[in-house]
C-alpha positions as CSV (number, residue, x, y, z in Angstrom):
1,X,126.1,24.8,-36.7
2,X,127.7,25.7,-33.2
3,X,131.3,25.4,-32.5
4,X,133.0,26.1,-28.9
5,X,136.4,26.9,-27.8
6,X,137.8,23.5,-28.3
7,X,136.5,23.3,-31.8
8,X,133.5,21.0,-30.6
9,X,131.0,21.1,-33.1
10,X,127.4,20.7,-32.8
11,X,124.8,21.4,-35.3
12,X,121.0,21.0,-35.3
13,X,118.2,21.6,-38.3
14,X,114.8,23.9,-37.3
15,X,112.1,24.0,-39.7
16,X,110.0,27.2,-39.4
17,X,106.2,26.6,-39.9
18,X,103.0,29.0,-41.0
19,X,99.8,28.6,-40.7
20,X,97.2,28.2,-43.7
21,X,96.7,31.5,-46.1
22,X,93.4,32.9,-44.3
23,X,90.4,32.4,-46.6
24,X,87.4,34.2,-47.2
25,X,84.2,33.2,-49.2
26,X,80.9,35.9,-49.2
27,X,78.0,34.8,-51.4
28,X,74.8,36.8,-51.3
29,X,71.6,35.0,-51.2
30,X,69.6,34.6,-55.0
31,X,65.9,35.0,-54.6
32,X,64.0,32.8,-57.2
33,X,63.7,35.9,-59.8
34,X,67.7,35.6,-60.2
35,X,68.1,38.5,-58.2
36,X,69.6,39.6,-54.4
37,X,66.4,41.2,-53.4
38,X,62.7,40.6,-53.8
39,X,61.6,43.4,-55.3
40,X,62.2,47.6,-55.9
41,X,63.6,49.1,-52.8
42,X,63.1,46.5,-50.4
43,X,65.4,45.5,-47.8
44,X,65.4,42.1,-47.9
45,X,68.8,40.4,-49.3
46,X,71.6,38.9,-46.8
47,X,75.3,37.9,-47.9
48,X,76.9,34.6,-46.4
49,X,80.3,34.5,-45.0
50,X,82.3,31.7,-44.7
51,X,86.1,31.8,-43.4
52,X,88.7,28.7,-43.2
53,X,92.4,29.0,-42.6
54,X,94.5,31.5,-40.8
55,X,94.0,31.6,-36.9
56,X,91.2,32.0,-35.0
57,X,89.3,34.0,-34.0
58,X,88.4,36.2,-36.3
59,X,87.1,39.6,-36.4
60,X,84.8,41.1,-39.4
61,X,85.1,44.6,-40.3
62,X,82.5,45.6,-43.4
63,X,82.5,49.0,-45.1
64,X,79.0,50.1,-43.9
65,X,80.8,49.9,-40.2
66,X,78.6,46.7,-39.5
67,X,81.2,44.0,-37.6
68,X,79.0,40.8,-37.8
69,X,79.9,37.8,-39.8
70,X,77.0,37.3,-41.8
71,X,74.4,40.2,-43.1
72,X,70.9,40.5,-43.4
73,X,68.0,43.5,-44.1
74,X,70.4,44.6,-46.6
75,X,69.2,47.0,-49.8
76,X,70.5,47.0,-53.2
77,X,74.2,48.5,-52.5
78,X,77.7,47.2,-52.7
79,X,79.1,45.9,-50.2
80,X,83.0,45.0,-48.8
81,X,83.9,43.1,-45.9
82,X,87.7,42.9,-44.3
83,X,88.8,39.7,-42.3
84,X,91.6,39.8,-39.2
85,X,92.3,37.3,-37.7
86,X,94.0,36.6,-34.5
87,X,97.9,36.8,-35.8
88,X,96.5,40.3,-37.6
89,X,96.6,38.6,-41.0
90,X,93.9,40.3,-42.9
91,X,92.0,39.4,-46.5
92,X,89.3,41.2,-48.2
93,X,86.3,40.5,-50.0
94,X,85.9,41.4,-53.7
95,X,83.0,44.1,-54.0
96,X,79.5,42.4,-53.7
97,X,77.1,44.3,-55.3
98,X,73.4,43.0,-54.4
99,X,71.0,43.1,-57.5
100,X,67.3,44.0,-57.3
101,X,64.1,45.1,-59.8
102,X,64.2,48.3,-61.3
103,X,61.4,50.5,-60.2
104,X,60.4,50.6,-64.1
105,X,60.2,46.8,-63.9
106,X,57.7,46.2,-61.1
107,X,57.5,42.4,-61.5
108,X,56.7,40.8,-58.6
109,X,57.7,37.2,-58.1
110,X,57.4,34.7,-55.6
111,X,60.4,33.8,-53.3
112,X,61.4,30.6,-51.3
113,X,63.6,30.3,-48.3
114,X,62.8,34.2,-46.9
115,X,63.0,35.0,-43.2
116,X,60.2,36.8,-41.9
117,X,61.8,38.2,-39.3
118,X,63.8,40.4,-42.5
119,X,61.7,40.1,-45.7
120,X,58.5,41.5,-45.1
121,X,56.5,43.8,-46.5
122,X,55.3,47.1,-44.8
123,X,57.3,49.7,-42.6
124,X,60.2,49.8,-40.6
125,X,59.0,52.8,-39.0
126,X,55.5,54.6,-37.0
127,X,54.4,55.2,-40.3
128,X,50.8,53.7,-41.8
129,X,51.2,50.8,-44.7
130,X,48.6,51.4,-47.4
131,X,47.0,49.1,-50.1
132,X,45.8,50.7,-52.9
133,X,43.8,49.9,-55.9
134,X,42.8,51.7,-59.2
135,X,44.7,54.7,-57.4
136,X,42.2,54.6,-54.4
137,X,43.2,53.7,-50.7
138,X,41.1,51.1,-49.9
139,X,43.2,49.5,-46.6
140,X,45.3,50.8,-44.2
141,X,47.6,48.8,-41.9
142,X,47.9,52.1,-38.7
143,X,51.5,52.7,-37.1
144,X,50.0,51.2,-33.8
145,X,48.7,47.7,-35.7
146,X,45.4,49.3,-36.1
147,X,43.7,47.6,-39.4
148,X,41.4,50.8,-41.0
149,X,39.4,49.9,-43.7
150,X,38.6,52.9,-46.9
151,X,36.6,50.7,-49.3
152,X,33.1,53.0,-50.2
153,X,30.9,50.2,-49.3
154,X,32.1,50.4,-45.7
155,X,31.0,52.4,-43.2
156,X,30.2,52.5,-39.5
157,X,28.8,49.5,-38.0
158,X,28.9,45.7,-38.4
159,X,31.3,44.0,-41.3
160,X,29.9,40.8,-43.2
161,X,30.5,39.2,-46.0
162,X,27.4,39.0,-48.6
163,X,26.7,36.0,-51.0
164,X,29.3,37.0,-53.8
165,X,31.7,36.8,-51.0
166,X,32.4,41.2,-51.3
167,X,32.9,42.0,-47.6
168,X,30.3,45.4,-46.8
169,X,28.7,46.4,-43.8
170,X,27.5,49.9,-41.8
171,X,25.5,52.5,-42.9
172,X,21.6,52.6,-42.2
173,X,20.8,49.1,-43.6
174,X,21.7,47.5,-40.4
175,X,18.4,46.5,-39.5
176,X,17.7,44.7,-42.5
177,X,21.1,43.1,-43.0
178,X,21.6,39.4,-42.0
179,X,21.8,38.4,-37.9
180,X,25.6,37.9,-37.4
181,X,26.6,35.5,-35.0
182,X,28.7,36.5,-31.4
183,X,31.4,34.5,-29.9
184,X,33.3,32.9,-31.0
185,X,32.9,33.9,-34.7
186,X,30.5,36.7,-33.9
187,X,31.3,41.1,-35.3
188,X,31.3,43.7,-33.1
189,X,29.1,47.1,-33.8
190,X,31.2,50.0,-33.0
191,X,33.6,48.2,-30.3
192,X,30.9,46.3,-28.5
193,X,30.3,42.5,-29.6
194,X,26.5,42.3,-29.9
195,X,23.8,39.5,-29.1
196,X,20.5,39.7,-30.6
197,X,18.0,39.3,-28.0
198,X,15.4,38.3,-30.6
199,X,17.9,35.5,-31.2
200,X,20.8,34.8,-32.9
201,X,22.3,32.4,-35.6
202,X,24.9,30.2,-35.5
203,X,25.5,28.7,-38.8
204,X,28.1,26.1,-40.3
205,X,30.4,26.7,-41.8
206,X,30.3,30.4,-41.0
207,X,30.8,29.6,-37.5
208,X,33.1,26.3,-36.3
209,X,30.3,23.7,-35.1
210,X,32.4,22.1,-32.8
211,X,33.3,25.9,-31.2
212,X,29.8,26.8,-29.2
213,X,29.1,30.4,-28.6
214,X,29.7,31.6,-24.5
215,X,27.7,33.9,-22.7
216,X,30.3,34.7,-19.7
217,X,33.2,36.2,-18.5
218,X,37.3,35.4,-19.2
219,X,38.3,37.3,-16.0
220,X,37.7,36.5,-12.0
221,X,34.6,38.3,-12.4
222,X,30.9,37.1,-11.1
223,X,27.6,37.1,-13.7
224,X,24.6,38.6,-12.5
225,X,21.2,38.3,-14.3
226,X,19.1,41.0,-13.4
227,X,15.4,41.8,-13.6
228,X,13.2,45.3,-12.4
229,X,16.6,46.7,-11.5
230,X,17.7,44.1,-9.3
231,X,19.8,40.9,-9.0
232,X,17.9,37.3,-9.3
233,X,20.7,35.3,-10.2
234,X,24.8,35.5,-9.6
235,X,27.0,33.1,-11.1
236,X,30.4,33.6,-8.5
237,X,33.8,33.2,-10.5
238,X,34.4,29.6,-8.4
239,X,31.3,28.6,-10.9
240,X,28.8,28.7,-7.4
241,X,25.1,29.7,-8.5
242,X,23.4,32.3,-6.2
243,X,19.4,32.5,-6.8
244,X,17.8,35.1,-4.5
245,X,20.4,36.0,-2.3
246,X,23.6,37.4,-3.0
247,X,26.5,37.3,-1.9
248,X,26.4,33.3,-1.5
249,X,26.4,31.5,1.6
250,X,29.6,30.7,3.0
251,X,28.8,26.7,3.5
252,X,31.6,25.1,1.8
253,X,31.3,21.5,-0.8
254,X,28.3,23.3,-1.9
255,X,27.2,25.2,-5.9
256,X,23.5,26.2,-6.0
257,X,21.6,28.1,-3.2
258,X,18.3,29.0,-3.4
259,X,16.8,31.6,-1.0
260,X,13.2,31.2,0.0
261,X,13.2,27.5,-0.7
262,X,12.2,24.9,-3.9
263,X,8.7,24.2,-5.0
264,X,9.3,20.9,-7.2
265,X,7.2,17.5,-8.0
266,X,10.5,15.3,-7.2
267,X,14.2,15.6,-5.9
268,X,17.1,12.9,-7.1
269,X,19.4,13.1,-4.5
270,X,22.4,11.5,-5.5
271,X,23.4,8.9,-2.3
272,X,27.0,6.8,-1.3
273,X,27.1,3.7,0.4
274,X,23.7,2.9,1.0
275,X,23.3,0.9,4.6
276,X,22.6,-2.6,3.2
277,X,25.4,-3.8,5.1
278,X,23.2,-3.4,8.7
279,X,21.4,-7.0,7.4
280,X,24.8,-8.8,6.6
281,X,25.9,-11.5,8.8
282,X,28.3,-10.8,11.6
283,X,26.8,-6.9,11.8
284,X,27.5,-6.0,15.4
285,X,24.2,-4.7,16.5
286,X,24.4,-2.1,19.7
287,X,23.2,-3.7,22.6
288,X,19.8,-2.2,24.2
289,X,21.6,-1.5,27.2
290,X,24.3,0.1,25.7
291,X,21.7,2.3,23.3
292,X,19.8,3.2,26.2
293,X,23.0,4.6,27.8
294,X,24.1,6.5,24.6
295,X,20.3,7.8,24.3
296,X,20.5,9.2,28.3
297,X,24.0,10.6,27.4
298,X,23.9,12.3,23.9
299,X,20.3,13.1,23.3
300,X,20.2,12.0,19.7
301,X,20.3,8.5,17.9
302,X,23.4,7.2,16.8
303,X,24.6,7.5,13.4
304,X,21.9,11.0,13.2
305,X,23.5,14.5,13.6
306,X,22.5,16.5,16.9
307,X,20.5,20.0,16.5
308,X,24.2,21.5,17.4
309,X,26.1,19.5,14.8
310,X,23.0,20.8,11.9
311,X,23.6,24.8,13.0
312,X,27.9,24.3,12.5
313,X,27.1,22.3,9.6
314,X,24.8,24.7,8.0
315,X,21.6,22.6,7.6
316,X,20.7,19.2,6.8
317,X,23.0,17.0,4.3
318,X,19.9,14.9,2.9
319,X,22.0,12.3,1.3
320,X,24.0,11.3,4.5
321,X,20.8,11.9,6.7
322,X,18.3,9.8,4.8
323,X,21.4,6.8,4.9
324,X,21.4,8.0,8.8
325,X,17.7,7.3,9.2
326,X,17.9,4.3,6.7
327,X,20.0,2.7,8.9
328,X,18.5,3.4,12.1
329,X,15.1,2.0,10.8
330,X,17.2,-1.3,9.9
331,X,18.5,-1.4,12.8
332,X,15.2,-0.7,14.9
333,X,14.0,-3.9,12.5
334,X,16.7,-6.4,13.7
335,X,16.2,-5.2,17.6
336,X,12.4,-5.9,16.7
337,X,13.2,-9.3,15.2
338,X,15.5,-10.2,18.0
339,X,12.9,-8.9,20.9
340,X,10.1,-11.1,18.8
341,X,13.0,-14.1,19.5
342,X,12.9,-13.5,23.1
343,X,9.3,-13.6,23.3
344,X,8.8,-16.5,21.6
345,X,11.0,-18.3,23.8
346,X,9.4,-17.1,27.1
347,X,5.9,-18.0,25.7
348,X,7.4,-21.5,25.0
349,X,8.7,-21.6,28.1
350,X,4.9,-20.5,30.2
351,X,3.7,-23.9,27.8
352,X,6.1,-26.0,29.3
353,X,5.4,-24.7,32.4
354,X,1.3,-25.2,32.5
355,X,2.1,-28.5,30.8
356,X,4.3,-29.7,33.4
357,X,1.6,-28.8,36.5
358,X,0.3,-31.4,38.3
């Protein structure tokens, strides 16, 4: 109430608002053995943290120093978390102690729901990860992702798997030892991936029948077969095919070329429009006069390259130039035909002639 200095009165009623108590809620995660981590000394539990109330936003302050809402890659500890939020209202989390196997336990369990990218198991650091058995080394997982194997029937030289399924290899049996397939299921003998040039197997289902083995390269680089020291054959990375000369021609549209020619009983060569269309009605057929002018002028038939159009071009297209010919041999027909016409007519016309003498 407000009174002036006449006696006025005035009054008014304020209500004063807060907001909602802040709230806090931290659960750690419960692997399937009833407990916050998978096994002895691992790192693998996480705590979820769920906040309502109070005003945003809010800032997380745990008592390891870590300032993110919820944790993960965490180890059998207790743990305490303080939320602020932006009014500098603050509430704490009870103590959350994560659980985990005693290291006289050693039960191991399977676990659902894991993250791979924080339950693992191995080595956070350059050290090697070892597997063990009857308190022998028999695999070791190297620093640098190397895999080294220890078992006693291992030794230098190719790995395979024998018919009780025990993987051996090395030693100075390899000669007798069964032919081991190369790409793309193939072993590799001291680094190298080997092919047996007395022949090789390539078994299903020890190789994937619908994956056939390559003999190449996976980089830019040509193939050269090589016999008495010197190149035969070169395979260029465009996929051209180079037999006695290297490096190939540079005549373009073209794969395979063959120095010192082809000896062969036949030759398919593949042809486009053939030139059937030179008998169809209404085919315009040069005039003599007009082929004896283009003959005078240009040296060459129609439709057949000239000597100087062969040398740019390389050589002789034999598809295009037997079509070329073709046609100029139907066409050479139908000026036959059509000069046989012609006679015909002037020998009808002598007839008439003697016939109508006196």
């Amino acid at each position: 109430m407000v009174t002036d200095s006449l006696n006025e009165v005035a009054e008014a009623e304020i209500t004063l608002t807060e907001p909602t108590a802040l709230r806090l809620a931290a659960a750690p995660f419960t692997y399937p053995n009833g407990l916050n981590l998978s096994c002895h000394e691992c790192y693998n539990g996480s705590i979820d943290v769920t906040v309502t109330d109070g005003v945003p936003p809010y800032t997380y302050s745990w008592d390891d120093n870590a300032t993110t809402a919820d944790r993960s890659g965490l180890g059998a500890l207790t743990y305490t978390l303080t939320v602020t939020d932006a009014n500098g209202c603050q509430v704490n989390s009870e103590r959350i102690t994560l659980t985990s196997l005693s290291a006289a336990t050693g039960a191991w369990m399977a676990n659902t729901g894991t993250d791979p990218a924080q339950h693992y198991l191995g080595t956070r650091d350059s050290t090697d990860f070892v597997f063990k058995s009857n308190g022998q080394e028999r695999l070791r997982l190297l620093g640098n992702g190397e895999l080294k194997l220890t078992s006693p029937v291992l030794n230098t030289g190719v790995v395979y798997i024998d018919a009780n399924g025990v993987m051996r290899g090395g030693g100075t049996g390899f000669p007798d030892e069964p032919p081991m397939p190369v790409e793309p299921c193939g072993e590799e003998l001291q680094g190298l991936k080997y092919w047996n040039t007395g022949g090789n197997y390539f078994v299903y289902p020890q190789c994937d029948q619908d994956n056939m083995p390559v003999l190449g390269t996976h980089t830019p680089t040509p193939v050269s077969f090589i016999t008495s020291g010197a190149e035969r054959m070169r395979i260029t990375p465009e996929g051209k095919v180079a037999i006695g000369t290297a490096p190939v021609g540079a005549i373009d549209g073209y794969r395979l070329y063959v120095e010192d020619g082809i000896a062969t009983r036949d030759v398919l060569v593949k042809h486009g429009a053939w030139p059937d269309f030179v008998f169809a009605s209404g085919y315009s057929l040069l005039p003599l006069d007009e082929l004896r002018d283009f003959l005078q002028r240009h040296k060459h038939l129609p439709h057949v390259p000239s000597a100087a159009e062969l040398d740019a071009q390389g050589g002789v297209a034999l598809a295009e130039h037997a079509s070329a010919l073709t046609r100029t041999v139907e066409e050479q027909a139908l000026y036959i035909l059509q000069l046989e016409e012609r006679l015909q007519r002037v020998e009808q016309r002598m007839v008439h002639l003697e016939a109508s003498k006196p």
